[in-house]
Backbone of each chain as nested JSON, in Angstrom:
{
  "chains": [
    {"id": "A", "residues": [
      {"number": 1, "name": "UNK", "atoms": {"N": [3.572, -12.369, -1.242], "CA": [2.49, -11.398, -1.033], "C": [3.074, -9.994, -1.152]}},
      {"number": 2, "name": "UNK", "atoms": {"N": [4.473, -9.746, -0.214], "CA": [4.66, -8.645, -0.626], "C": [4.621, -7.904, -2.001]}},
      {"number": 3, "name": "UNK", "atoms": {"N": [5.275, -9.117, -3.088], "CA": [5.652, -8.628, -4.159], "C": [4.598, -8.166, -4.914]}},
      {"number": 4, "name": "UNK", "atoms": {"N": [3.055, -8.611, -4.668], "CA": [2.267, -8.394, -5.225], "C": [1.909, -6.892, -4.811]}},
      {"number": 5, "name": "UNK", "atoms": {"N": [1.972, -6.659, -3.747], "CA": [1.708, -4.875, -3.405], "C": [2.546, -3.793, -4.092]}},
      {"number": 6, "name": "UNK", "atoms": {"N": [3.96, -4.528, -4.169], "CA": [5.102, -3.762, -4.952], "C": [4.223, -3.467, -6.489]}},
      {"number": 7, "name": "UNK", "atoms": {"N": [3.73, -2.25, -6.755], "CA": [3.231, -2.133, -8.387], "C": [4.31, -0.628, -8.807]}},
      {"number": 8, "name": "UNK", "atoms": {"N": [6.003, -1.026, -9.481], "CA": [6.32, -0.157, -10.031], "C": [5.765, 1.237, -10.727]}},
      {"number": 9, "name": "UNK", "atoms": {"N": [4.852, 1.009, -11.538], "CA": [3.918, 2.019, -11.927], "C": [3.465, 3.017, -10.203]}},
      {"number": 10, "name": "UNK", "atoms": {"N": [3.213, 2.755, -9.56], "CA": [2.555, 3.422, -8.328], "C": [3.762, 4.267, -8.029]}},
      {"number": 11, "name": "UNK", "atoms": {"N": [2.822, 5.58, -7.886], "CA": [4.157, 6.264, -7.114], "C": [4.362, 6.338, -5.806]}},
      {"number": 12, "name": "UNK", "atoms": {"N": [5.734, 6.631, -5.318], "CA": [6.058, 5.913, -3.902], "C": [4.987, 6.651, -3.044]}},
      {"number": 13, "name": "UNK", "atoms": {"N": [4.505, 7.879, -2.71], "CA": [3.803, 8.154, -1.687], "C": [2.38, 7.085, -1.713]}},
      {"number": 14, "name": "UNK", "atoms": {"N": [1.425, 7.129, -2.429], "CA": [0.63, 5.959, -3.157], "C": [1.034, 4.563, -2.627]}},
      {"number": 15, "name": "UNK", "atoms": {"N": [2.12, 4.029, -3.383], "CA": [2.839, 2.631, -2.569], "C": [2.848, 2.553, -1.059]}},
      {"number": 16, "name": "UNK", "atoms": {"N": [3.45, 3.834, -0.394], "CA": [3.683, 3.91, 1.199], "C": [2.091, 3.585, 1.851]}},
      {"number": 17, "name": "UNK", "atoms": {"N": [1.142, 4.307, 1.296], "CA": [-0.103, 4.283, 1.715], "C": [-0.843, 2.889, 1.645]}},
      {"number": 18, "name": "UNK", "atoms": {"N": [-0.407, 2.375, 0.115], "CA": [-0.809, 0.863, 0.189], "C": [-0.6, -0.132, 1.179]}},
      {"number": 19, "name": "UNK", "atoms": {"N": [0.943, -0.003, 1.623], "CA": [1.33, -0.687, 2.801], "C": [0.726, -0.338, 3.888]}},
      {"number": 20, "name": "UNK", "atoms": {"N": [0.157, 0.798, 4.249], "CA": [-0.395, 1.195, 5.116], "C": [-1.446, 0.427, 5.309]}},
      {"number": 21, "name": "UNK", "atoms": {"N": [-2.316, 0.571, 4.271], "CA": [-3.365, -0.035, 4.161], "C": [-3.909, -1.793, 4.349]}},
      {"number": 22, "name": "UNK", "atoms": {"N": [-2.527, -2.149, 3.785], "CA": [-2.605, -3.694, 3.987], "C": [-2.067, -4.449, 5.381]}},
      {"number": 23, "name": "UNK", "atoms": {"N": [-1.854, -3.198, 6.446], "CA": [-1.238, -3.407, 7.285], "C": [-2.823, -3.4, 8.584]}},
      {"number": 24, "name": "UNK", "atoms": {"N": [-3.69, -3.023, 7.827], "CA": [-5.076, -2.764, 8.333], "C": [-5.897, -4.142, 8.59]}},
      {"number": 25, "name": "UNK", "atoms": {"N": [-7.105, -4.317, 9.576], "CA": [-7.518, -5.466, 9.769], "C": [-8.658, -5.29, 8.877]}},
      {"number": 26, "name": "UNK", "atoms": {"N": [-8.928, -6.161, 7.553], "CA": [-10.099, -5.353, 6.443], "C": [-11.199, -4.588, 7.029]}},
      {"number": 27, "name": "UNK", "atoms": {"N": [-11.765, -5.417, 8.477], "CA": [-13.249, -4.454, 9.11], "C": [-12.995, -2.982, 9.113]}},
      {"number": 28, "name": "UNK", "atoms": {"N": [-10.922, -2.828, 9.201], "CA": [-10.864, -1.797, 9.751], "C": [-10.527, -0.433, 8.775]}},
      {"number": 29, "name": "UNK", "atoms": {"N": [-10.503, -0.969, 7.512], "CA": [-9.847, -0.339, 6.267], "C": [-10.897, 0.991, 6.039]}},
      {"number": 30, "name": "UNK", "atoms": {"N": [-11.916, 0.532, 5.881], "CA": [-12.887, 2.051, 5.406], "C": [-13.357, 2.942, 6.898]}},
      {"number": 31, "name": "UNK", "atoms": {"N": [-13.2, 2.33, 7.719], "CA": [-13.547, 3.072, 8.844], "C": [-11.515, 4.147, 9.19]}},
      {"number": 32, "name": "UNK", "atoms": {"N": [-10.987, 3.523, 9.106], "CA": [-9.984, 4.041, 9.146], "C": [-9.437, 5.103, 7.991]}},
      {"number": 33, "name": "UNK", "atoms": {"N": [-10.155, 4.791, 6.919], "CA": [-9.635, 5.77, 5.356], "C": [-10.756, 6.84, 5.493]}},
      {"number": 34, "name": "UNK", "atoms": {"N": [-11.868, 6.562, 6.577], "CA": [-12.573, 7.886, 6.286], "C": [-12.336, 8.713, 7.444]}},
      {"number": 35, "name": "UNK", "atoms": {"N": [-11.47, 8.34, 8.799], "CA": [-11.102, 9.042, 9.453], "C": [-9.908, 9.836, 8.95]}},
      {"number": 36, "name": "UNK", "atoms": {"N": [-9.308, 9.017, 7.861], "CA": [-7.999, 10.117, 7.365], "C": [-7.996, 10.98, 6.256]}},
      {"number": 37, "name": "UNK", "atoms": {"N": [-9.517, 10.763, 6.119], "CA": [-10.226, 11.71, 5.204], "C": [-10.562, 12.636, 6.073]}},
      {"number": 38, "name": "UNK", "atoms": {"N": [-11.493, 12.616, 6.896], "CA": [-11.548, 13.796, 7.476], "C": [-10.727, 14.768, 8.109]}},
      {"number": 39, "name": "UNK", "atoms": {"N": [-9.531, 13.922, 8.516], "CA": [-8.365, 14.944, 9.139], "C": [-7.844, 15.856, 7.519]}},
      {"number": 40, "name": "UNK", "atoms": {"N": [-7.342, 14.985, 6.425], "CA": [-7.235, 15.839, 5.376], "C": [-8.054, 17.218, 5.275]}},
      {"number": 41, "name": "UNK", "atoms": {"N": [-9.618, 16.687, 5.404], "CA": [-10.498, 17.684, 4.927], "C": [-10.261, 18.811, 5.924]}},
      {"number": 42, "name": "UNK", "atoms": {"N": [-10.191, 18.526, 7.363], "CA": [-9.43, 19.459, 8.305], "C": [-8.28, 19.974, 7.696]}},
      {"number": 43, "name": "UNK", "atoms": {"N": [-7.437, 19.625, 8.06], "CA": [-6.498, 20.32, 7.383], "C": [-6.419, 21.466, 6.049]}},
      {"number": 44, "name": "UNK", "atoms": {"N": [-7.788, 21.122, 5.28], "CA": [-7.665, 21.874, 4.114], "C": [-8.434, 22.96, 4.289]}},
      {"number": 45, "name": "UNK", "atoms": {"N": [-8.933, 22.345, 5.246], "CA": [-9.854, 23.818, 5.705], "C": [-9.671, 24.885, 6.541]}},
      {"number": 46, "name": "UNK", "atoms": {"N": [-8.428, 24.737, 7.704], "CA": [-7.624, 24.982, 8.042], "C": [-6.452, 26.272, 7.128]}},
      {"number": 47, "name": "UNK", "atoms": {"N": [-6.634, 25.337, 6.238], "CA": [-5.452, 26.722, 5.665], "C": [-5.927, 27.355, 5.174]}},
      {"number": 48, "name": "UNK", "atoms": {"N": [-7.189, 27.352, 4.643], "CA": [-8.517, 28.751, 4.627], "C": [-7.998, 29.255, 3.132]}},
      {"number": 49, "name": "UNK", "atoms": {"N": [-7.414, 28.345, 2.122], "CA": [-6.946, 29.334, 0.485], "C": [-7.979, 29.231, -0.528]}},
      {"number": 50, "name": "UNK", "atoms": {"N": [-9.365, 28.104, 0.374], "CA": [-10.225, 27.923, -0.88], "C": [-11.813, 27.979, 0.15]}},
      {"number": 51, "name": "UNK", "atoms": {"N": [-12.467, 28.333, -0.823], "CA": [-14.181, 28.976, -0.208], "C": [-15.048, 28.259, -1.23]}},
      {"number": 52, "name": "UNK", "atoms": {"N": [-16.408, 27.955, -0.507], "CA": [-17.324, 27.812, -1.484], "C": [-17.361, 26.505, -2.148]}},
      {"number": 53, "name": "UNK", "atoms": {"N": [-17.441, 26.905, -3.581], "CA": [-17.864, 25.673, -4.778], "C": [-16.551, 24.894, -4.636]}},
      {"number": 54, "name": "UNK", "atoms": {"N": [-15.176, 25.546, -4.687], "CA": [-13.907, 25.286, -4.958], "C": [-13.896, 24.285, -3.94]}},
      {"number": 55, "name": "UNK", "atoms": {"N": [-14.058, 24.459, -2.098], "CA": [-13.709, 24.104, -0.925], "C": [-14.76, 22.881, -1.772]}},
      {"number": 56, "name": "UNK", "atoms": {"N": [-15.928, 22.828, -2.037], "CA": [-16.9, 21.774, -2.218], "C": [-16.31, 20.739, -2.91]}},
      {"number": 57, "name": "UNK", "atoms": {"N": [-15.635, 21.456, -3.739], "CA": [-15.226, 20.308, -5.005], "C": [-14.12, 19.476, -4.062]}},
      {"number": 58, "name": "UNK", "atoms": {"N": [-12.876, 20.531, -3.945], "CA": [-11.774, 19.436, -2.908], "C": [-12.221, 18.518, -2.199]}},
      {"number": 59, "name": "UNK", "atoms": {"N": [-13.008, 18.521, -1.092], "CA": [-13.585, 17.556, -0.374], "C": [-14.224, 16.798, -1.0]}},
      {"number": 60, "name": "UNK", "atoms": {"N": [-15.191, 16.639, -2.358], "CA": [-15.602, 15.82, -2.944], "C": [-14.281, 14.57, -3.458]}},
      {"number": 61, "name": "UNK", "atoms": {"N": [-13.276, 15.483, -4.113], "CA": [-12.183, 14.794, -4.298], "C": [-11.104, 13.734, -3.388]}},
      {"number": 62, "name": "UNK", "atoms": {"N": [-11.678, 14.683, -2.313], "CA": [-10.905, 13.659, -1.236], "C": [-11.493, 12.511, -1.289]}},
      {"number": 63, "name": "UNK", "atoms": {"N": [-13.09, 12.324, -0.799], "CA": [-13.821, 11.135, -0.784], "C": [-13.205, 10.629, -1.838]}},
      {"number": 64, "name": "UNK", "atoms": {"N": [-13.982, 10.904, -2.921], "CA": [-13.752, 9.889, -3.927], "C": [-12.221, 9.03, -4.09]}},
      {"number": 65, "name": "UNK", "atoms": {"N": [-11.297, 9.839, -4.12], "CA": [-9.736, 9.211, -3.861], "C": [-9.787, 8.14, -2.635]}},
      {"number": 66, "name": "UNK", "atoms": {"N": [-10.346, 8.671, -1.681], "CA": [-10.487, 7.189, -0.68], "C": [-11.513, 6.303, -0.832]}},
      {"number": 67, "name": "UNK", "atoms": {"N": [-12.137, 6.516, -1.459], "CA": [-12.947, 5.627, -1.852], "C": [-12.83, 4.317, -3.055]}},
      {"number": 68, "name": "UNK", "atoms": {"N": [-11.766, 4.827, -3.523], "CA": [-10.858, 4.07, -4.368], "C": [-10.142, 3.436, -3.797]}},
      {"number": 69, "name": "UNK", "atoms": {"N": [-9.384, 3.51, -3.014], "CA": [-7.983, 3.406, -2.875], "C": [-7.727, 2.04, -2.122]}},
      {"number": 70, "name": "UNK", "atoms": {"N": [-9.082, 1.123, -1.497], "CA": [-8.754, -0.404, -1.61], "C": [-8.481, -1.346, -2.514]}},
      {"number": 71, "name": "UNK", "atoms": {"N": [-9.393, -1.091, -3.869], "CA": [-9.479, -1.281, -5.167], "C": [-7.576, -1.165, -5.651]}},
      {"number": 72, "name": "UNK", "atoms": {"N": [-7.528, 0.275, -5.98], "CA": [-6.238, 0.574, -6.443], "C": [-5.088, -0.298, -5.776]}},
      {"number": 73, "name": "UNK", "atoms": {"N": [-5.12, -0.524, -4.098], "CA": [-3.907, -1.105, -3.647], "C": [-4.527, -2.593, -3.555]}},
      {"number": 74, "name": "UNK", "atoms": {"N": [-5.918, -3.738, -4.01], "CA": [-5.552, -4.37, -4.078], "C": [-5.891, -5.179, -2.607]}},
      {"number": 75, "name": "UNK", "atoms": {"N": [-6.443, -4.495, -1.887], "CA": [-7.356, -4.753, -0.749], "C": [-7.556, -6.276, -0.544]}},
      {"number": 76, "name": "UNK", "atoms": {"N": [-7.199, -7.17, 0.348], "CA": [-8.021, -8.427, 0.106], "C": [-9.322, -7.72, 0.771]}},
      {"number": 77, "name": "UNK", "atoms": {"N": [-10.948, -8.683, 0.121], "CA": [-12.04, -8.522, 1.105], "C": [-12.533, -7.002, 0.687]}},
      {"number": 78, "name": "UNK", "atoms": {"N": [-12.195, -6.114, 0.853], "CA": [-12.447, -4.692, 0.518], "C": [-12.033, -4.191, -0.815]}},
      {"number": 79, "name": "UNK", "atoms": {"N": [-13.125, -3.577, -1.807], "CA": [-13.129, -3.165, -2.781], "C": [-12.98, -1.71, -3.003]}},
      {"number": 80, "name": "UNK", "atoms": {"N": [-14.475, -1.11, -2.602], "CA": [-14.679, 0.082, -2.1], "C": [-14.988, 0.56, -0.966]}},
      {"number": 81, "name": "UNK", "atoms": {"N": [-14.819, 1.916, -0.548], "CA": [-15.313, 2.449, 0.187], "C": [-16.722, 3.434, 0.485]}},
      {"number": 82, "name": "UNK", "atoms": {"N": [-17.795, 3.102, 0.262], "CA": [-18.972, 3.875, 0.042], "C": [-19.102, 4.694, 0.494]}},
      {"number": 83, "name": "UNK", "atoms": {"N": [-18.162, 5.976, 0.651], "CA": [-18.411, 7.179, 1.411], "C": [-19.301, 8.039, 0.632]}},
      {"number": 84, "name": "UNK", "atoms": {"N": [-19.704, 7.757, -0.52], "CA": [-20.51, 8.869, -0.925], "C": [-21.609, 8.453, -1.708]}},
      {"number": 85, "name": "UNK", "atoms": {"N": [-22.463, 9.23, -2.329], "CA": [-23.908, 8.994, -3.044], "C": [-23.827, 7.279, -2.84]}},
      {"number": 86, "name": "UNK", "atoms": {"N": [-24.13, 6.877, -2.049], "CA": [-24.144, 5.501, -2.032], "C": [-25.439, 5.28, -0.963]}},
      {"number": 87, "name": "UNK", "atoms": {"N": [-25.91, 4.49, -1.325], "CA": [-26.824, 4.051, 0.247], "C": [-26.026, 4.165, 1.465]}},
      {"number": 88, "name": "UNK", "atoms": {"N": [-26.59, 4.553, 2.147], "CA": [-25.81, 4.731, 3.748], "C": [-25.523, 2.765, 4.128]}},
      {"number": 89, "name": "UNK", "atoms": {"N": [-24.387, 2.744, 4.076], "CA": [-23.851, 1.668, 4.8], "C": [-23.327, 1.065, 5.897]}},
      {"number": 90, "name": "UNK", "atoms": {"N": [-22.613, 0.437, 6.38], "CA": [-22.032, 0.322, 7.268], "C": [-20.655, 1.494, 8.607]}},
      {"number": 91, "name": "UNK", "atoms": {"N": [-20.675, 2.215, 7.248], "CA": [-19.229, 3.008, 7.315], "C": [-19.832, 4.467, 8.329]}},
      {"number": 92, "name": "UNK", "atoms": {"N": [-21.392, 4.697, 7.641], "CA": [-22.215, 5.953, 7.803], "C": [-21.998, 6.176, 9.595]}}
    ]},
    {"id": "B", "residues": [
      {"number": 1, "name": "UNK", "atoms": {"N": [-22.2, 5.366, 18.871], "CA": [-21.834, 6.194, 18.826], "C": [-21.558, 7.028, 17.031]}},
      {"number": 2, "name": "UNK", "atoms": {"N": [-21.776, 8.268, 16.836], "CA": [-22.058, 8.513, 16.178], "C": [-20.521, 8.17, 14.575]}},
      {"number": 3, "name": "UNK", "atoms": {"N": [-20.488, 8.405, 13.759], "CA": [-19.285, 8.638, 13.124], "C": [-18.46, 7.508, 12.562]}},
      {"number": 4, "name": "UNK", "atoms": {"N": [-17.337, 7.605, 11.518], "CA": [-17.081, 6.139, 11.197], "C": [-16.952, 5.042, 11.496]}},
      {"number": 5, "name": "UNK", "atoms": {"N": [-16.672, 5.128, 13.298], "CA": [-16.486, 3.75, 14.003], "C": [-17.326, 3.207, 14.537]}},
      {"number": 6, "name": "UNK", "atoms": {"N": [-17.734, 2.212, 14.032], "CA": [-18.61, 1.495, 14.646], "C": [-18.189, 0.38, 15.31]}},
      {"number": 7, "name": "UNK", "atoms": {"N": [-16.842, -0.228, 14.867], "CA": [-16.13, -0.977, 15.427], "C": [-15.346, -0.262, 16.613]}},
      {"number": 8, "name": "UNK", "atoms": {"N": [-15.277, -0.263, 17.604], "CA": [-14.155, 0.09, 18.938], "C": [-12.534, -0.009, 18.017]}},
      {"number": 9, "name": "UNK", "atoms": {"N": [-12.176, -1.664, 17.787], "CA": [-11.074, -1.5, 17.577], "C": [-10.658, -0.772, 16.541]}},
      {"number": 10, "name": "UNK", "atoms": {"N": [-11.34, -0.325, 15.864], "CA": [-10.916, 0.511, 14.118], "C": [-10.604, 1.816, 14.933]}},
      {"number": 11, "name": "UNK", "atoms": {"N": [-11.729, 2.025, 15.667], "CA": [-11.724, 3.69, 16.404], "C": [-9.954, 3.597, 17.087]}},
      {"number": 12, "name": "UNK", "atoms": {"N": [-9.741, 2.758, 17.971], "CA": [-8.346, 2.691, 18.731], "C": [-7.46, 3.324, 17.874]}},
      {"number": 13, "name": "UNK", "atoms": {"N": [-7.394, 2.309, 16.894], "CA": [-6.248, 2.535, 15.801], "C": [-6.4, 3.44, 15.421]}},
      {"number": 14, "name": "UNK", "atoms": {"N": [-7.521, 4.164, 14.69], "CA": [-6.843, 6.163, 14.079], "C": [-6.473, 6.738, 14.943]}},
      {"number": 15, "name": "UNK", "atoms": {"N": [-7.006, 6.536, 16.548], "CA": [-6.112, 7.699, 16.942], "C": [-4.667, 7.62, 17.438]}},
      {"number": 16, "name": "UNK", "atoms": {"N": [-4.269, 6.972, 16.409], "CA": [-2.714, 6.968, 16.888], "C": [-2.263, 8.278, 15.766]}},
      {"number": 17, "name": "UNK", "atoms": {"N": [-2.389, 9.345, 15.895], "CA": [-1.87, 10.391, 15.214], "C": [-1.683, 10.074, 14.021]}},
      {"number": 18, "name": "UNK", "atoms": {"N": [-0.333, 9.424, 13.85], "CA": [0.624, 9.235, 12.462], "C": [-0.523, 8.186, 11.668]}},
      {"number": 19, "name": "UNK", "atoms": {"N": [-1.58, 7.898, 12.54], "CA": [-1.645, 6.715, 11.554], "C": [-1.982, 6.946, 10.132]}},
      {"number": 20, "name": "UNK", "atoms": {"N": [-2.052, 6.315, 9.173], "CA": [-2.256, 5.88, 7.871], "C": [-1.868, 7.372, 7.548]}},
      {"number": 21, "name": "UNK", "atoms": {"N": [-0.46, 8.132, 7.537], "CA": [0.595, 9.352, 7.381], "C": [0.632, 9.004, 5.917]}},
      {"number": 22, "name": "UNK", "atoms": {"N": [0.886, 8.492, 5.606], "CA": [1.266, 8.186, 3.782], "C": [-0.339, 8.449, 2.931]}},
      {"number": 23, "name": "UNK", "atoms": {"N": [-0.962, 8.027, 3.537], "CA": [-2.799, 8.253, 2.655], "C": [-3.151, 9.521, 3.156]}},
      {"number": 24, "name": "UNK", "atoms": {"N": [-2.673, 9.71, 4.101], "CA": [-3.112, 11.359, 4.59], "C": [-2.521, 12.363, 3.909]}},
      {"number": 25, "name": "UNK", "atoms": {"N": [-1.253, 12.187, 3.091], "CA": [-0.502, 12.594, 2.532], "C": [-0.642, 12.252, 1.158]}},
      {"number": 26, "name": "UNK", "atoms": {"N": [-0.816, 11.328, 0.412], "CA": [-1.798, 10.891, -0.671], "C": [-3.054, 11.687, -1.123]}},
      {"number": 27, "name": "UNK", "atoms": {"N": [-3.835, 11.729, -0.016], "CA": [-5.221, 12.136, -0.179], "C": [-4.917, 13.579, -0.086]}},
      {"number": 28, "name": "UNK", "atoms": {"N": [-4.587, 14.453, 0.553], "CA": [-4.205, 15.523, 0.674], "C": [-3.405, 16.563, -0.464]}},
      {"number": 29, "name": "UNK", "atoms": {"N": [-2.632, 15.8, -1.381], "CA": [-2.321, 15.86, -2.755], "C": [-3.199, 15.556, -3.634]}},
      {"number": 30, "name": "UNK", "atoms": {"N": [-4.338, 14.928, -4.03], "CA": [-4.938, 14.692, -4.787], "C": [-5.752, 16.202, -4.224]}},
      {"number": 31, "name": "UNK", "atoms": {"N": [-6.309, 16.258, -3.306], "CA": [-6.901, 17.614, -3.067], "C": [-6.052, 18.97, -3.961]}},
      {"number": 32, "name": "UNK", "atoms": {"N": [-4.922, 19.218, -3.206], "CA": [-4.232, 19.911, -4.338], "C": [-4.396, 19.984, -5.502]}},
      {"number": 33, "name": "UNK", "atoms": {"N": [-4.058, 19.127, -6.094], "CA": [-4.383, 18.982, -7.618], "C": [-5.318, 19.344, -7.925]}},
      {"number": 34, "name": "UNK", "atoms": {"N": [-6.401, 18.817, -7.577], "CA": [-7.757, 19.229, -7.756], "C": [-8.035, 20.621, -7.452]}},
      {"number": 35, "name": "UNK", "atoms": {"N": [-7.837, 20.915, -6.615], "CA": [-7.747, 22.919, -6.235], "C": [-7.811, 23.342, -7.101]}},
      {"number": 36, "name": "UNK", "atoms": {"N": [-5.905, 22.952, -7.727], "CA": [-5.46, 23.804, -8.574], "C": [-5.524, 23.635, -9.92]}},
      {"number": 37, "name": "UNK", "atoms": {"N": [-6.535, 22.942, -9.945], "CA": [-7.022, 22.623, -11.546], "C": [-8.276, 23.199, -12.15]}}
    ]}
  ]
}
Protein backbone atom coordinates (compact mmCIF):
# COMPACT_ATOMS: atom_id res chain seq x y z
CA UNK A 1 0.00 0.00 0.00
CA UNK A 2 2.61 2.23 0.83
CA UNK A 3 4.23 1.89 -2.45
CA UNK A 4 1.24 2.81 -4.15
CA UNK A 5 1.14 6.44 -2.46
CA UNK A 6 4.93 6.72 -3.32
CA UNK A 7 4.14 8.58 -7.04
CA UNK A 8 7.85 9.77 -8.06
CA UNK A 9 6.39 12.34 -10.37
CA UNK A 10 4.72 14.15 -7.10
CA UNK A 11 6.65 16.62 -5.59
CA UNK A 12 7.79 15.99 -2.07
CA UNK A 13 5.71 18.75 -0.33
CA UNK A 14 2.46 17.25 -2.39
CA UNK A 15 3.73 13.54 -1.40
CA UNK A 16 4.11 14.76 2.47
CA UNK A 17 0.47 15.96 2.25
CA UNK A 18 -0.67 12.72 0.60
CA UNK A 19 0.54 10.85 3.57
CA UNK A 20 -1.13 13.15 5.52
CA UNK A 21 -4.06 12.56 4.01
CA UNK A 22 -4.12 8.82 3.97
CA UNK A 23 -3.36 8.93 7.47
CA UNK A 24 -7.09 10.44 7.76
CA UNK A 25 -10.30 8.39 8.69
CA UNK A 26 -12.11 8.93 4.94
CA UNK A 27 -15.43 10.60 6.95
CA UNK A 28 -12.68 12.70 8.05
CA UNK A 29 -10.73 13.76 4.83
CA UNK A 30 -12.95 16.72 3.41
CA UNK A 31 -14.00 18.00 6.65
CA UNK A 32 -10.43 18.18 7.64
CA UNK A 33 -9.00 19.64 3.99
CA UNK A 34 -11.52 22.38 4.35
CA UNK A 35 -10.45 23.31 7.74
CA UNK A 36 -6.85 23.60 6.29
CA UNK A 37 -8.23 25.55 3.75
CA UNK A 38 -9.46 27.96 5.73
CA UNK A 39 -6.47 28.46 7.98
CA UNK A 40 -4.48 28.93 4.51
CA UNK A 41 -7.11 31.43 3.44
CA UNK A 42 -6.33 33.06 6.97
CA UNK A 43 -3.16 33.22 6.63
CA UNK A 44 -3.32 34.86 3.21
CA UNK A 45 -5.28 37.30 4.35
CA UNK A 46 -3.33 38.04 7.08
CA UNK A 47 -0.42 39.17 5.17
CA UNK A 48 -2.71 41.77 3.57
CA UNK A 49 -0.30 41.84 -0.19
CA UNK A 50 -3.49 41.12 -2.17
CA UNK A 51 -7.17 43.04 -2.27
CA UNK A 52 -10.19 42.54 -4.13
CA UNK A 53 -10.56 40.44 -7.47
CA UNK A 54 -6.83 39.19 -6.89
CA UNK A 55 -7.66 38.15 -2.90
CA UNK A 56 -10.99 36.53 -4.79
CA UNK A 57 -9.18 34.62 -7.20
CA UNK A 58 -6.47 33.10 -4.48
CA UNK A 59 -9.09 31.76 -2.35
CA UNK A 60 -10.92 30.41 -5.27
CA UNK A 61 -7.63 28.61 -5.94
CA UNK A 62 -7.23 27.35 -2.69
CA UNK A 63 -10.67 25.54 -2.82
CA UNK A 64 -10.28 24.18 -5.90
CA UNK A 65 -6.60 22.65 -5.06
CA UNK A 66 -8.37 20.97 -2.09
CA UNK A 67 -10.85 19.93 -3.72
CA UNK A 68 -8.72 17.86 -5.79
CA UNK A 69 -6.40 16.65 -3.77
CA UNK A 70 -8.22 13.15 -2.69
CA UNK A 71 -8.43 12.31 -6.33
CA UNK A 72 -4.68 13.36 -6.95
CA UNK A 73 -3.35 11.33 -3.76
CA UNK A 74 -5.57 8.49 -4.51
CA UNK A 75 -8.00 8.64 -1.59
CA UNK A 76 -9.61 5.23 -0.89
CA UNK A 77 -13.67 6.05 -0.69
CA UNK A 78 -13.10 9.86 -1.33
CA UNK A 79 -12.79 11.36 -4.69
CA UNK A 80 -13.69 14.89 -4.31
CA UNK A 81 -14.20 17.43 -2.18
CA UNK A 82 -17.36 19.61 -3.02
CA UNK A 83 -16.35 22.77 -1.56
CA UNK A 84 -17.54 24.78 -4.25
CA UNK A 85 -20.36 25.56 -6.98
CA UNK A 86 -21.55 22.24 -6.05
CA UNK A 87 -24.87 21.50 -4.33
CA UNK A 88 -24.41 22.08 -0.70
CA UNK A 89 -23.41 18.71 0.70
CA UNK A 90 -22.43 17.10 3.47
CA UNK A 91 -19.16 19.11 4.06
CA UNK A 92 -21.46 22.65 3.98
CA UNK B 1 -23.12 23.24 14.87
CA UNK B 2 -22.32 25.45 12.23
CA UNK B 3 -19.06 24.84 9.77
CA UNK B 4 -17.15 21.85 8.29
CA UNK B 5 -17.63 19.50 11.15
CA UNK B 6 -20.29 17.79 11.37
CA UNK B 7 -18.61 14.87 12.61
CA UNK B 8 -17.14 15.62 16.43
CA UNK B 9 -14.29 13.34 15.69
CA UNK B 10 -13.04 15.13 12.33
CA UNK B 11 -13.54 18.50 14.43
CA UNK B 12 -10.97 16.88 17.36
CA UNK B 13 -8.45 16.16 14.88
CA UNK B 14 -7.89 19.76 13.09
CA UNK B 15 -7.39 21.21 16.05
CA UNK B 16 -4.29 19.75 16.64
CA UNK B 17 -2.41 22.84 15.17
CA UNK B 18 0.24 21.06 12.95
CA UNK B 19 -2.32 19.06 11.61
CA UNK B 20 -2.39 18.23 7.88
CA UNK B 21 1.20 20.98 7.96
CA UNK B 22 2.26 19.55 4.55
CA UNK B 23 -1.40 20.46 2.66
CA UNK B 24 -1.38 23.63 4.51
CA UNK B 25 1.78 24.19 3.00
CA UNK B 26 0.76 22.68 -0.40
CA UNK B 27 -2.33 24.66 -0.57
CA UNK B 28 -0.77 27.78 0.47
CA UNK B 29 1.76 27.56 -2.53
CA UNK B 30 -0.62 26.91 -5.03
CA UNK B 31 -2.18 30.26 -3.71
CA UNK B 32 1.12 31.87 -4.44
CA UNK B 33 1.39 30.86 -7.69
CA UNK B 34 -1.76 31.83 -8.47
CA UNK B 35 -1.22 35.49 -6.96
CA UNK B 36 1.61 35.76 -8.82
CA UNK B 37 0.41 34.83 -12.04
Amino acid sequence: FEDDMENPQRPPLLQQCCNELHQEEPLCVCPTLKGASKAVKQQVRQQGQMQGQQMQHVISRIYQTATHLPRVCNIPQVSVCPFQKTTPGPYY
Amino acid sequence: PAGPFRYPRCRKEFQQAQHLRACQQWLHKQARQSGSG
